[in-house]
PABA-755989 format. One line per 10 residues: number of its first residue (from 1); their letters; for each residue x, y, z of N, C-alpha, C. Coordinates in nm, 3 decimals, padded with zeros to 5 digits, always signed. Last residue first. Layout:
// residues N
NUM = A = X:Y:Z:X:Y:Z:X:Y:Z; ... $
//
This chain:
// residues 253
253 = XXXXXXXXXX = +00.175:+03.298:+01.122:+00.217:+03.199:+01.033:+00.340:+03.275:+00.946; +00.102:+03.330:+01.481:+00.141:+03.405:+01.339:+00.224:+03.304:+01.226; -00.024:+03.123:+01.592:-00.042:+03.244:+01.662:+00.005:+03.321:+01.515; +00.011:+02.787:+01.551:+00.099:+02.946:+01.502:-00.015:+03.009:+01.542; -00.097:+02.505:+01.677:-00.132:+02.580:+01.592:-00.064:+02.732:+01.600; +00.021:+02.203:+01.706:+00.020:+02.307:+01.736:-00.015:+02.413:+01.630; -00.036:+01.949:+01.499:-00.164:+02.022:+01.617:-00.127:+02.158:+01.706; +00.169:+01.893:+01.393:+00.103:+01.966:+01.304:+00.002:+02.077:+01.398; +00.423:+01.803:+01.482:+00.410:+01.929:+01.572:+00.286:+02.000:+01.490; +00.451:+01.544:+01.428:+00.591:+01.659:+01.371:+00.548:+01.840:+01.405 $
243 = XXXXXXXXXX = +00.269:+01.356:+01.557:+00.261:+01.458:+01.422:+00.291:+01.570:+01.414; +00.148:+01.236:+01.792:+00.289:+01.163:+01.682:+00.226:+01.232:+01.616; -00.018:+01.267:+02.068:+00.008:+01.308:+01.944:+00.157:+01.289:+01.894; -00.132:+01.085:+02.364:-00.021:+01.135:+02.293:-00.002:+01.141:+02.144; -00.298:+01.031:+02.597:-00.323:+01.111:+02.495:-00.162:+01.122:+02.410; -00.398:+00.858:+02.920:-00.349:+01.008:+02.824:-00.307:+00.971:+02.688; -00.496:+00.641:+03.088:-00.570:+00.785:+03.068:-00.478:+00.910:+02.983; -00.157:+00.599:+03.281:-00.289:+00.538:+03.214:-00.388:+00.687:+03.167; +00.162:+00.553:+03.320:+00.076:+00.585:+03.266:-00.063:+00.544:+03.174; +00.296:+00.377:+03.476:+00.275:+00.511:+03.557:+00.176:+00.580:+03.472 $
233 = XXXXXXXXXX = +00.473:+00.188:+03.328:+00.397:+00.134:+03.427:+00.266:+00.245:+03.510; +00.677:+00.266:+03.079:+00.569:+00.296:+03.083:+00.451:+00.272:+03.227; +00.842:+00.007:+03.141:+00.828:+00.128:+03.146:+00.746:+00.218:+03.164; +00.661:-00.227:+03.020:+00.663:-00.157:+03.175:+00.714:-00.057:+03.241; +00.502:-00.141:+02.715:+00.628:-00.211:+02.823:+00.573:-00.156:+02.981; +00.319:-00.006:+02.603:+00.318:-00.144:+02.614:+00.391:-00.210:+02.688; +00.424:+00.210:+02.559:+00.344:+00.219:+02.633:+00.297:+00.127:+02.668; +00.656:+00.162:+02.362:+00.687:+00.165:+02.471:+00.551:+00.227:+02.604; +00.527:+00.074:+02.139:+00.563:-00.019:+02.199:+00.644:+00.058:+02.357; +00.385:+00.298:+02.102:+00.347:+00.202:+02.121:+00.404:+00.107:+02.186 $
223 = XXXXXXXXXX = +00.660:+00.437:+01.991:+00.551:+00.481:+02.066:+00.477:+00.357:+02.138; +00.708:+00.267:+01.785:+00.830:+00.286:+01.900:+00.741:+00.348:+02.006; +00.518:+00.335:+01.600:+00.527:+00.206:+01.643:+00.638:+00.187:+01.775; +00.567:+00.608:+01.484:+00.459:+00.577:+01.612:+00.458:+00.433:+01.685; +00.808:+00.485:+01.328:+00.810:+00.636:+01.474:+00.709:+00.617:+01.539; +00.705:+00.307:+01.125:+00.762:+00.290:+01.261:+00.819:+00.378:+01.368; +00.604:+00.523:+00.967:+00.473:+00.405:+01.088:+00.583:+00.377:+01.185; +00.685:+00.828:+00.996:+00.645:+00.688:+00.906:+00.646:+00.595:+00.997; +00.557:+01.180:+00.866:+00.571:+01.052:+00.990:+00.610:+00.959:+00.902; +00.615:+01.417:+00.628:+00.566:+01.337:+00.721:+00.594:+01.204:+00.804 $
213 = XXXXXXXXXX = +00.797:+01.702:+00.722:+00.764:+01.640:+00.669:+00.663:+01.504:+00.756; +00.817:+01.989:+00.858:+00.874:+01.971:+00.749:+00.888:+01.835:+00.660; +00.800:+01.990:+01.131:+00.888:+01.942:+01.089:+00.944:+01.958:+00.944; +00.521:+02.119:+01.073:+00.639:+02.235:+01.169:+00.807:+02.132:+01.128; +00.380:+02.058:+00.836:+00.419:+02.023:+00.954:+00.527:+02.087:+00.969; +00.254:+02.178:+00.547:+00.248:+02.261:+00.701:+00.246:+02.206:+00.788; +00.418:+02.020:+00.405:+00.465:+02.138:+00.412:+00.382:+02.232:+00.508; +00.260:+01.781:+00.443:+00.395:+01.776:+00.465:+00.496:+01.938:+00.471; +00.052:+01.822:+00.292:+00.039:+01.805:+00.421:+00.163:+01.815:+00.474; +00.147:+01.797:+00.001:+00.066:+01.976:+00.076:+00.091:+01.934:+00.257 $
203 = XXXXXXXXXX = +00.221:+01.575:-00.001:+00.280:+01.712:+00.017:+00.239:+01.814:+00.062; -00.036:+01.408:+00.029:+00.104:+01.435:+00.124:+00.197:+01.525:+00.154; -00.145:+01.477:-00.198:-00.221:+01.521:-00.095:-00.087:+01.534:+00.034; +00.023:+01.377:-00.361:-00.016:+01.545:-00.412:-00.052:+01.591:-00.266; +00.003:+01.103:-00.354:+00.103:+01.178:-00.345:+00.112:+01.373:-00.330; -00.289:+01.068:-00.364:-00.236:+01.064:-00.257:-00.133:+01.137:-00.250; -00.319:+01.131:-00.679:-00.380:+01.226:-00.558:-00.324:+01.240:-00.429; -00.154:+00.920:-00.766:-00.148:+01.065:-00.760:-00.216:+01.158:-00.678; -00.337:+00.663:-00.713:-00.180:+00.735:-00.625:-00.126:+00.876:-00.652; -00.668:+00.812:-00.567:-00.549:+00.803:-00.658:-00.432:+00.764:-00.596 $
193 = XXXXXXXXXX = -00.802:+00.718:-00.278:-00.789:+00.833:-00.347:-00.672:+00.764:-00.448; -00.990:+00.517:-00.138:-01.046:+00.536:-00.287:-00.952:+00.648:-00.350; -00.896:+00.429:+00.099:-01.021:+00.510:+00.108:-01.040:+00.560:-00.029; -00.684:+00.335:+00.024:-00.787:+00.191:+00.061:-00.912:+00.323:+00.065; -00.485:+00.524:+00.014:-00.557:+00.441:-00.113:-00.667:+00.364:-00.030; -00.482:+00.602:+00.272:-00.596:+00.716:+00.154:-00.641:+00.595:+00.069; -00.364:+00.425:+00.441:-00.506:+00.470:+00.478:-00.574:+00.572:+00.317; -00.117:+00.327:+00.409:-00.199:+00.297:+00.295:-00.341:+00.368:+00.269; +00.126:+00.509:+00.522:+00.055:+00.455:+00.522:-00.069:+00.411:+00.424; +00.291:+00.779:+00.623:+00.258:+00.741:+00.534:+00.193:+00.610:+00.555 $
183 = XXXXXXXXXX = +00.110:+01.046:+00.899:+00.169:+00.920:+00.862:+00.215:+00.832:+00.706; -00.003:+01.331:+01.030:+00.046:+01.295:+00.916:+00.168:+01.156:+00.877; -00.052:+01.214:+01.330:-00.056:+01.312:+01.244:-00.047:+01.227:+01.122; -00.176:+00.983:+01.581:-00.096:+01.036:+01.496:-00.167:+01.086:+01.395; -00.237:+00.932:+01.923:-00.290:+01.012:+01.793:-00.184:+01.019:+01.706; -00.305:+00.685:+02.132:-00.214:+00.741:+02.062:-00.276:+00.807:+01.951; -00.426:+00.606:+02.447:-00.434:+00.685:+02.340:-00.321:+00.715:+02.214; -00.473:+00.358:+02.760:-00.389:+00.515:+02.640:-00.419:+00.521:+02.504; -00.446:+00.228:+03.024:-00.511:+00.265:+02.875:-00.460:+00.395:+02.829; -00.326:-00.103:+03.241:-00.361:+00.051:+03.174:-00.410:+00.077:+03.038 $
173 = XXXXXXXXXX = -00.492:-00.224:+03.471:-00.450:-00.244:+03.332:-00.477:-00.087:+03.271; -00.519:-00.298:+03.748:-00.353:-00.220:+03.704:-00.347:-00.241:+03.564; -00.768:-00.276:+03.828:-00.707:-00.434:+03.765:-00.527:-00.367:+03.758; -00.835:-00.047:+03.870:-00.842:-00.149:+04.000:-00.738:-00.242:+03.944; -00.873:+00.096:+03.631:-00.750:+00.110:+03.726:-00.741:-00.035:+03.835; -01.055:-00.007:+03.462:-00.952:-00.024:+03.441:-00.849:-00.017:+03.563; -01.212:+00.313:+03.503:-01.281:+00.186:+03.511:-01.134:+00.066:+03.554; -01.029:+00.467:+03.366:-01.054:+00.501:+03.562:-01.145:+00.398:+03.588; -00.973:+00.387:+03.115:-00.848:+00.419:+03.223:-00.912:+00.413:+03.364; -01.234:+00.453:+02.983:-01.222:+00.293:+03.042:-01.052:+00.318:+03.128 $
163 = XXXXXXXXXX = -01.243:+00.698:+03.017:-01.320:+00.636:+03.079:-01.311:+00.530:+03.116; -01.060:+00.702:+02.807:-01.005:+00.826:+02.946:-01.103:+00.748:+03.024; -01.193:+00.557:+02.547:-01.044:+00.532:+02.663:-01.026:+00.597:+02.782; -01.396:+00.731:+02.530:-01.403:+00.585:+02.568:-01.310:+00.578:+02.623; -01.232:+00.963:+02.397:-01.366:+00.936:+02.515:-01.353:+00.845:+02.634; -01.149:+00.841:+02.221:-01.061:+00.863:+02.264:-01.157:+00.934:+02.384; -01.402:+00.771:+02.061:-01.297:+00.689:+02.120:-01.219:+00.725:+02.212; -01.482:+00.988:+01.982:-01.559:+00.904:+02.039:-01.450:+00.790:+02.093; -01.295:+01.089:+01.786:-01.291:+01.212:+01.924:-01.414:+01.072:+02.026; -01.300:+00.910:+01.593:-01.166:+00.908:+01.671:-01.219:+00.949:+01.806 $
153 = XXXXXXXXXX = -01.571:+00.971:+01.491:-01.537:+00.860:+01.531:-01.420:+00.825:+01.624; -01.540:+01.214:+01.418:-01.614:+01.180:+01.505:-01.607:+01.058:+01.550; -01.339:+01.173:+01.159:-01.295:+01.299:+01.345:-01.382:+01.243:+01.452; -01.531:+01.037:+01.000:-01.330:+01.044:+01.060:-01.333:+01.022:+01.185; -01.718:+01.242:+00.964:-01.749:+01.117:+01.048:-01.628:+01.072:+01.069; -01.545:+01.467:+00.865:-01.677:+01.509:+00.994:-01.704:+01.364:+01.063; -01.358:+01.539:+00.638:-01.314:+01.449:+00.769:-01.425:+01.408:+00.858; -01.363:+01.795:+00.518:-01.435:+01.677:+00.491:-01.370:+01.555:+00.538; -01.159:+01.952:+00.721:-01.274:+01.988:+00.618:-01.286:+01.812:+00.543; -01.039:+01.897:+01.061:-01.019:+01.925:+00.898:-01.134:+01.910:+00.824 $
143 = XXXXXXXXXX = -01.041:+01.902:+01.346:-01.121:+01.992:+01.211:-01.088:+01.992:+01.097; -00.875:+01.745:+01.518:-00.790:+01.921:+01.435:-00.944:+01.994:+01.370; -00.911:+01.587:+01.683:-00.958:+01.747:+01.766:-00.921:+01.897:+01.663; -00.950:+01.381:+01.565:-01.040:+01.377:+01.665:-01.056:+01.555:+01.760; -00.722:+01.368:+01.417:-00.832:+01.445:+01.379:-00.937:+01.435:+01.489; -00.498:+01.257:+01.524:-00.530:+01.387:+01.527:-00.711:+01.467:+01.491; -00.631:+00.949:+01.647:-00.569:+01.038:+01.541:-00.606:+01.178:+01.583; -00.570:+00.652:+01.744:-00.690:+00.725:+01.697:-00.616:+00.816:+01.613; -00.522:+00.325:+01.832:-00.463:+00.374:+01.776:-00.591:+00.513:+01.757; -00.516:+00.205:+02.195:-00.576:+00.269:+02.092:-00.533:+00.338:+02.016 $
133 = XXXXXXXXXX = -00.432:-00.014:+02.373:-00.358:+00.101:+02.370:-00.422:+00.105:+02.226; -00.418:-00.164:+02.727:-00.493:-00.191:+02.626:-00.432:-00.011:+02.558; -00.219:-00.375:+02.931:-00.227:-00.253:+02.837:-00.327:-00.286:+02.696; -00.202:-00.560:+03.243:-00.194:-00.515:+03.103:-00.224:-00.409:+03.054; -00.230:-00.562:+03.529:-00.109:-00.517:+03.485:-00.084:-00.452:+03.344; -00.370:-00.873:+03.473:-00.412:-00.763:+03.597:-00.199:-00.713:+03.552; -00.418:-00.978:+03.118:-00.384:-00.964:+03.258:-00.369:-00.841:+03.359; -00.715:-00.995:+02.935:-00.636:-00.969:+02.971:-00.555:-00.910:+03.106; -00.970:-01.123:+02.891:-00.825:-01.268:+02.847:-00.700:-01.172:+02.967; -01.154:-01.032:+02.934:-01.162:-01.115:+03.020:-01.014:-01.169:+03.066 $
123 = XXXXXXXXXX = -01.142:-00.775:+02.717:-01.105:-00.775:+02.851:-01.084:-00.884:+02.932; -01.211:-00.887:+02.450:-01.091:-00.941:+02.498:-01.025:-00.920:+02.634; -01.500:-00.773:+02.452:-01.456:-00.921:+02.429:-01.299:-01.009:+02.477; -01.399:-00.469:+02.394:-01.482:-00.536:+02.564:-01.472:-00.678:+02.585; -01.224:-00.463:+02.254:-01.156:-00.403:+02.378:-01.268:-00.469:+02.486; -01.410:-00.465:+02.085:-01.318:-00.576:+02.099:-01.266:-00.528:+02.220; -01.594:-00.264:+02.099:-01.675:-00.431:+02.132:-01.509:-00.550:+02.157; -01.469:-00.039:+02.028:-01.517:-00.061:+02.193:-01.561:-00.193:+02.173; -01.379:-00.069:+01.791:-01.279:-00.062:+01.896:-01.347:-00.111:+01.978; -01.659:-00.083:+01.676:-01.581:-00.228:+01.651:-01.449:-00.215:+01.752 $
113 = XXXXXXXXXX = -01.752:+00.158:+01.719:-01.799:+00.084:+01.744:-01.704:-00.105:+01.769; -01.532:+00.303:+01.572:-01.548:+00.341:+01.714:-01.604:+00.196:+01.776; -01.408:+00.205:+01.317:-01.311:+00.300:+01.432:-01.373:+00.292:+01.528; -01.636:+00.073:+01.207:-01.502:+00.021:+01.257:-01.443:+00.047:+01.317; -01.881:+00.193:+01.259:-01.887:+00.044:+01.285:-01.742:+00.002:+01.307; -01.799:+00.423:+01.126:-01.861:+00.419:+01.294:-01.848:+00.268:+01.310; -01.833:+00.356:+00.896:-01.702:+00.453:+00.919:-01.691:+00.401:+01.095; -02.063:+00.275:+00.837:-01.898:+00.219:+00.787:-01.786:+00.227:+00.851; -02.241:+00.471:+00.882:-02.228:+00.343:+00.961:-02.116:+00.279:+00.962; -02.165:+00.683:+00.715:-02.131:+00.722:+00.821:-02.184:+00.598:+00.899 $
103 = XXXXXXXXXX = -02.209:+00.488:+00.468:-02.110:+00.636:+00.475:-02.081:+00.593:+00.644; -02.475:+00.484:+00.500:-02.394:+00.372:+00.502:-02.273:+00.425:+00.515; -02.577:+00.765:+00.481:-02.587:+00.673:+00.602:-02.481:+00.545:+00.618; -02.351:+00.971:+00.355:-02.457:+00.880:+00.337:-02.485:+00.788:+00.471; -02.237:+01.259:+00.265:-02.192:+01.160:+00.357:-02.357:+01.072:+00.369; -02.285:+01.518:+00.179:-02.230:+01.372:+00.104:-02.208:+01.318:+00.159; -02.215:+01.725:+00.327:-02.336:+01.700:+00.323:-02.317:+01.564:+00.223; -01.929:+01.661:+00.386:-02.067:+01.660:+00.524:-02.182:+01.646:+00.470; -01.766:+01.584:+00.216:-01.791:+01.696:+00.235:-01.945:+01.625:+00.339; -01.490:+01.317:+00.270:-01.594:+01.333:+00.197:-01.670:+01.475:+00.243 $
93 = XXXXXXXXXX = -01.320:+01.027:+00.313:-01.309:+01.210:+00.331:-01.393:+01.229:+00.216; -01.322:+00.784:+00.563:-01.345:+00.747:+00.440:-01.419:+00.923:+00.421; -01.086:+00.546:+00.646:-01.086:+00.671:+00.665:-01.168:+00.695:+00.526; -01.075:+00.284:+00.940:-01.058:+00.310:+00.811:-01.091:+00.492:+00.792; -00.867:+00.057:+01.151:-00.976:+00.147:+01.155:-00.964:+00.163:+00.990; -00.700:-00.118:+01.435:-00.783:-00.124:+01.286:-00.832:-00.014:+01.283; -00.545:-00.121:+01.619:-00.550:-00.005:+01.558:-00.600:+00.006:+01.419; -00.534:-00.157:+01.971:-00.708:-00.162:+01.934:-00.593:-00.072:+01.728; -00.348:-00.395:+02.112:-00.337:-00.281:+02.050:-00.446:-00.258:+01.929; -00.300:-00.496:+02.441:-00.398:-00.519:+02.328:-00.383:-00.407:+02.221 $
83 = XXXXXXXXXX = -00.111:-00.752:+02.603:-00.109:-00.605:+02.513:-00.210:-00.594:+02.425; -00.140:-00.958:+02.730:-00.021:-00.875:+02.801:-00.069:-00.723:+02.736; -00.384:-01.260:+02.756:-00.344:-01.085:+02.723:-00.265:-01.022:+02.788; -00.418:-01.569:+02.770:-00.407:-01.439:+02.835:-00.383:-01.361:+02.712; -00.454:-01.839:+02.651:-00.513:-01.828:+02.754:-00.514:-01.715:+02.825; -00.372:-01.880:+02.363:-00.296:-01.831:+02.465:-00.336:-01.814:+02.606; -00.552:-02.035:+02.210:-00.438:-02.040:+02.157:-00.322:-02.015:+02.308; -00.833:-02.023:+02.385:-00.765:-02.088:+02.335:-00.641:-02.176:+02.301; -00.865:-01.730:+02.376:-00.820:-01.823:+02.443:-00.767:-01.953:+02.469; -00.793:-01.666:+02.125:-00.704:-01.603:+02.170:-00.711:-01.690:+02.320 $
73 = XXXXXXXXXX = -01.048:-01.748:+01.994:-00.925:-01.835:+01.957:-00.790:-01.800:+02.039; -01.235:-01.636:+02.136:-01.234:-01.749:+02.146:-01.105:-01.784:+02.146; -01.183:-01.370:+02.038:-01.146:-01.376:+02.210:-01.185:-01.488:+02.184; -01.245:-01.372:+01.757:-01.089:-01.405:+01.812:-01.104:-01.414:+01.936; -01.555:-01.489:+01.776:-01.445:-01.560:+01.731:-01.263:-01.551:+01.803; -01.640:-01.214:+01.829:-01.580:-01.274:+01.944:-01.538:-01.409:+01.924; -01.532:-01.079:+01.614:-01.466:-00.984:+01.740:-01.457:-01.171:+01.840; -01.723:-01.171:+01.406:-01.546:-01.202:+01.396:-01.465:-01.138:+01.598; -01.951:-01.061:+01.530:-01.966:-01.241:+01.544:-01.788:-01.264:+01.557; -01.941:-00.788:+01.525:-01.916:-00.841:+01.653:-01.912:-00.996:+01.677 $
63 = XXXXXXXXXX = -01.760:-00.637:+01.264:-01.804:-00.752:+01.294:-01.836:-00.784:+01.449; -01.555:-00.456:+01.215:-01.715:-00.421:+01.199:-01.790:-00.518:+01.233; -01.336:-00.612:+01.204:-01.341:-00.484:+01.347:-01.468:-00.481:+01.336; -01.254:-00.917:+01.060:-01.335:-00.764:+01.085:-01.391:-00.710:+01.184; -01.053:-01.116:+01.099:-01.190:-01.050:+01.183:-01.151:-00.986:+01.102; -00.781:-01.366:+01.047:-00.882:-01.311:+01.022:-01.019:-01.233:+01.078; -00.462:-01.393:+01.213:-00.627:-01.467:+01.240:-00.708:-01.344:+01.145; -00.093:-01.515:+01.274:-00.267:-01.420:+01.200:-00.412:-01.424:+01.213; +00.191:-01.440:+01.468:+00.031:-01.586:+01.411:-00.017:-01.476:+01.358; +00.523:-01.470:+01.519:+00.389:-01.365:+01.454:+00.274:-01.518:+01.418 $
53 = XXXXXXXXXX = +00.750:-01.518:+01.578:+00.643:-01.615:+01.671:+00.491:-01.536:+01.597; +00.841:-01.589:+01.254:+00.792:-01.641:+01.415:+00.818:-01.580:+01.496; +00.758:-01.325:+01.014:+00.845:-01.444:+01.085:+00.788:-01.489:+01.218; +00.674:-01.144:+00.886:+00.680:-01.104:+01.016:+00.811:-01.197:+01.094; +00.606:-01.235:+00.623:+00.699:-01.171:+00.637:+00.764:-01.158:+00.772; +00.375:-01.436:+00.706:+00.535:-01.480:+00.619:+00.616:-01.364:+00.655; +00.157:-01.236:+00.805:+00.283:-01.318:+00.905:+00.364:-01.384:+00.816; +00.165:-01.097:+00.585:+00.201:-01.006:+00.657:+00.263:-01.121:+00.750; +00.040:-01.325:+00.413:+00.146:-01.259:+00.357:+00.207:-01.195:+00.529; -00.159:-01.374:+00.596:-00.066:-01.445:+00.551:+00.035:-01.383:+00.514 $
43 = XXXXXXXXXX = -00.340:-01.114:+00.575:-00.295:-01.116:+00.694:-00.185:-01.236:+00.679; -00.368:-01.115:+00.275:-00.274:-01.003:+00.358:-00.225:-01.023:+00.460; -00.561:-01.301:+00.267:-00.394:-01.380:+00.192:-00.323:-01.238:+00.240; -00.769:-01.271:+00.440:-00.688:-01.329:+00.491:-00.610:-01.374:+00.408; -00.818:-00.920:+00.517:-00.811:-01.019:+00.431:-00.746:-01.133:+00.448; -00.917:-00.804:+00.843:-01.029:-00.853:+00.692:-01.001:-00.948:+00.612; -00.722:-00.890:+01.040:-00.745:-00.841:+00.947:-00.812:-00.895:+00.872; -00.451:-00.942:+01.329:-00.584:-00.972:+01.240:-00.590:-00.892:+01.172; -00.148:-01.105:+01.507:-00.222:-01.011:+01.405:-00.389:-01.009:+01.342; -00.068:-01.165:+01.803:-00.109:-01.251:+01.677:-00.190:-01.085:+01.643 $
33 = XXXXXXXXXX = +00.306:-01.230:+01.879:+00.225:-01.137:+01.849:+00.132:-01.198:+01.754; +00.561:-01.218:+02.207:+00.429:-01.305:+02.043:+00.319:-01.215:+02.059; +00.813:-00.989:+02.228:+00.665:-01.067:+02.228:+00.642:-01.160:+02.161; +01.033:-00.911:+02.211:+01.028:-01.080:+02.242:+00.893:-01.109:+02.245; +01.102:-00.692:+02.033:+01.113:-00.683:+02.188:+01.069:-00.799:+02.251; +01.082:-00.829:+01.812:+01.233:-00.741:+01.822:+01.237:-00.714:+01.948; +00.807:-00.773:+01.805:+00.796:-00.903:+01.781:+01.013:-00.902:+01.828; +00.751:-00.487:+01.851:+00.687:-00.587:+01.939:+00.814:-00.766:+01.958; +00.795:-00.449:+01.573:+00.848:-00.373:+01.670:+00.850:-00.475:+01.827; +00.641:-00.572:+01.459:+00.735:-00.578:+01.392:+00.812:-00.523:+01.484 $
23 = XXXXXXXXXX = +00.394:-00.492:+01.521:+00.417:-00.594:+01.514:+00.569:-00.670:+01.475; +00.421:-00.187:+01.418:+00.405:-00.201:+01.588:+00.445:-00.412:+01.612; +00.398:-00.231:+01.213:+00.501:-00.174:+01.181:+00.533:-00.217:+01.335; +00.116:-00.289:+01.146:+00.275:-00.416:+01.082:+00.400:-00.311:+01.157; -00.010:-00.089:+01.215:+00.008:-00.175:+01.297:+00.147:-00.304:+01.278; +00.091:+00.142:+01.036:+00.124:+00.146:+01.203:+00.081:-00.043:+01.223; +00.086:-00.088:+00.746:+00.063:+00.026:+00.813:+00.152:+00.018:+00.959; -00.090:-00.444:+00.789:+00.001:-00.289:+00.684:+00.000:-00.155:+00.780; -00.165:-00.597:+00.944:-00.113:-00.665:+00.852:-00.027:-00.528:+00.740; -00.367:-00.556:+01.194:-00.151:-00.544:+01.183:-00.118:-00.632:+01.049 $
13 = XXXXXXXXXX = -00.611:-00.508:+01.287:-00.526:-00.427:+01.117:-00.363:-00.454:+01.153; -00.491:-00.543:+01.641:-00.579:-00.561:+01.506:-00.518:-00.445:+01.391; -00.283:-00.716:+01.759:-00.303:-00.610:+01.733:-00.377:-00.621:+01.581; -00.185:-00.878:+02.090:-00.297:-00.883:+02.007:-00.297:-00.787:+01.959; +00.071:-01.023:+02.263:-00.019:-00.897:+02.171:-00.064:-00.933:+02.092; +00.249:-01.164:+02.554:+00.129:-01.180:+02.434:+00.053:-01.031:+02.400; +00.538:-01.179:+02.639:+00.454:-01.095:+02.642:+00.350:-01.125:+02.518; +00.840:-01.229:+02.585:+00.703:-01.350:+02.652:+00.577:-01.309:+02.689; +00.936:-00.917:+02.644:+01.000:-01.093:+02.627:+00.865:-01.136:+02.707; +00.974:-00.636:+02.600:+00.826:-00.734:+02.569:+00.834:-00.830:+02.629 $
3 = XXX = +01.204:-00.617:+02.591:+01.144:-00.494:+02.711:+00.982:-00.573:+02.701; +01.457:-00.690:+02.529:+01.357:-00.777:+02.554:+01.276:-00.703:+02.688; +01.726:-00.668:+02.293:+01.609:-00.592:+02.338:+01.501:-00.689:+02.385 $
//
């Protein structure tokens, strides 16, 4: 398989989750791939495991000093961009009126704010042809109940992208969207819920996907990576939901 081969990616939070999973995917289609992330014995660990050609670099998405550290080191290291895969973010479910300023800066500083500053820092690196490809989520259009800064943060992004697609076009670098549903992934614990809770919470979620259960990172990571190839060459500006059909909504249940 060498639908990547010699192809440079950059994918933030790729140390767990969709993104290890997209790095891992990537790395099987010949890219090099350098990873980031907050911690740096995770983002280690994650390239030991990854194997070569995987590098790591430490940022925080919330950071615009760490953002433009890596477009330093990315030049640097590689002097271009083939793939940018925006899919740090965090999730932090709480009832609307409990939501605190720092609350809702936290939340905004990483998913939305910290997408759009890196996607703007690393435009220079990347090549006439490339792919910049945003991880967001269903919730940007489902409504779920104490989700409000979440959702707002995704549905702000996924904005951004349809906008930066028709900005974008001249260069032939395309942009896209990926939403996924119901994923397993670490996103609850790191947002404070139990492992029991989590587990409790999955199920319920898992029994009103039309599939009948939930995602796992590397189904959206096959996604990704094929909006990243050249396959893909034809599509910029859209949207694609990974979640076992939750966003359709029954007419009769």
């Amino acid at each position: 398989m060498s639908q990547l081969k010699d192809k440079v990616a950059v994918i933030t939070g790729g140390n767990s989750g969709i993104g290890y999973a997209t790095a891992e995917d990537f790395l099987k289609k010949g890219a090099k791939v350098l990873i980031t992330g907050r911690n740096p014995e995770a983002v280690q660990r994650a390239v030991h495991s990854l194997g070569a050609p995987a590098e790591g670099f430490t940022a925080d998405q919330s950071s615009l000093a760490d953002t433009e550290k890596l477009a330093a080191y990315v030049r640097s290291r590689y002097g271009k961009v083939d793939i940018l895969f925006i899919n740090a973010g965090v999730g932090k479910f709480q009832p609307f009126e409990q939501v605190t300023e720092k609350d809702f800066d936290e939340i905004m500083d990483i998913n939305f704010k910290g997408a759009f500053f890196t996607a703007q820092q690393l435009l220079p690196l990347i090549n006439e042809g490339g792919s910049i490809i945003f991880l967001s989520s269903i919730n940007a259009y489902s409504g779920m109940p104490n989700a409000v800064v979440y959702s707002a943060s995704k549905a702000a992004m996924n904005t951004a992208a349809r906008t930066l697609a028709r900005e974008l076009a001249s260069r032939k670098i395309r942009v896209n969207v990926v939403n996924p549903g119901p994923i397993v992934t670490p996103i609850l614990e790191k947002a404070g819920i139990t492992g029991e809770e989590a587990i409790a919470f999955r199920a319920q979620l898992a029994e009103k996907v039309p599939l009948g259960r939930m995602g796992e990172s590397p189904e959206v990571a096959k996604l990704v990576s094929f909006l990243a190839s050249d396959d893909a060459s034809f599509i910029t500006g859209s949207e694609y939901n990974v979640d076992g059909g939750l966003i359709v909504h029954p007419l009769l249940a």
